[in-house]
C-alpha positions in Angstrom: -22.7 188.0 25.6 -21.1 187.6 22.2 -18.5 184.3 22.8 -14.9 183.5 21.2 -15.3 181.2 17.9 -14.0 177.7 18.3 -11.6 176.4 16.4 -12.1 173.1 15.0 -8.5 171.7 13.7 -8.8 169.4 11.5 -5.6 166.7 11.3 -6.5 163.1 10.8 -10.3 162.6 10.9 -11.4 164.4 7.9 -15.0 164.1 8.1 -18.2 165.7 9.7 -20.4 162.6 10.5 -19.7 160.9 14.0 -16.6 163.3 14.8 -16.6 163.9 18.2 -14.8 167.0 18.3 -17.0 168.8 16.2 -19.6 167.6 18.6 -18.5 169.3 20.9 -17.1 172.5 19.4 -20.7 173.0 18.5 -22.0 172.5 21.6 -19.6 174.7 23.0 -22.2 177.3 21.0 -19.8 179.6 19.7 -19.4 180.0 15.8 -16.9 177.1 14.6 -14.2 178.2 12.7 -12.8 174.8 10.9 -9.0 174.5 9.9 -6.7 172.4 8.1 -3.1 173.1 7.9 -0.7 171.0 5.6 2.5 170.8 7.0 4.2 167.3 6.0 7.2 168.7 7.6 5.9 168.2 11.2 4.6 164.6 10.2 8.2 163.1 9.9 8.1 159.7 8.1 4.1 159.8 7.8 4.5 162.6 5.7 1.8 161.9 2.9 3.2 160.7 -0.6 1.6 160.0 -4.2 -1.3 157.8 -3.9 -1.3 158.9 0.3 -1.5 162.9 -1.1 -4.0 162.0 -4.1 -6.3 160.6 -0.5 -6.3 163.9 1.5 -6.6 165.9 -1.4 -10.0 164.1 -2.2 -10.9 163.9 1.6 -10.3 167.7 1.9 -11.9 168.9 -1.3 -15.0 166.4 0.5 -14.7 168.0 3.3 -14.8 171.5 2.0 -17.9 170.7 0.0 -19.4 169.5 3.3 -18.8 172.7 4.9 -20.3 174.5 2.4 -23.8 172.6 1.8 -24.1 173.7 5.5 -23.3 177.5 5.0 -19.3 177.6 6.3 -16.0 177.3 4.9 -12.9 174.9 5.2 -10.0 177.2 6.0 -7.1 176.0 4.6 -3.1 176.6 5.2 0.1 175.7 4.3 2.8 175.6 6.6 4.2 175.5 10.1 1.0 174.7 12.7 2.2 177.0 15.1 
């Protein structure tokens, strides 16, 4: 029986190594679909700036790079989360 993908969002913990969540989506064994969306709108006062933006751009271009070594792709958005 062919299963739903899961999607992994990714908000905060930008990494693959010792995330718990991805743990799990995977052994969930359905194909993992992982997601960021930026949306500094919804974060309110924590909304990223300068040296805070120059981090998660790194961290997500990381990321990205990690998810391809392994054969996926980040998918990324801009935007209201809903």
């Amino acid at each position: 029986m062919h299963q739903s993908p899961t999607i992994l969002w990714f908000r905060k913990d930008l990494r693959l190594a010792d995330n718990s969540a991805l743990t799990a989506a995977i052994e969930a064994g359905a194909p993992v679909i992982p997601v960021f969306i930026w949306a500094p709108v919804e974060m309110g006062e924590w909304a990223p700036r300068g040296a805070s933006k120059w981090w998660l751009h790194q961290a997500l271009e990381s990321l990205s790079e990690e998810w391809r070594v392994k054969g996926g792709n980040l998918v990324l958005r801009q935007g209201e989360s809903l």
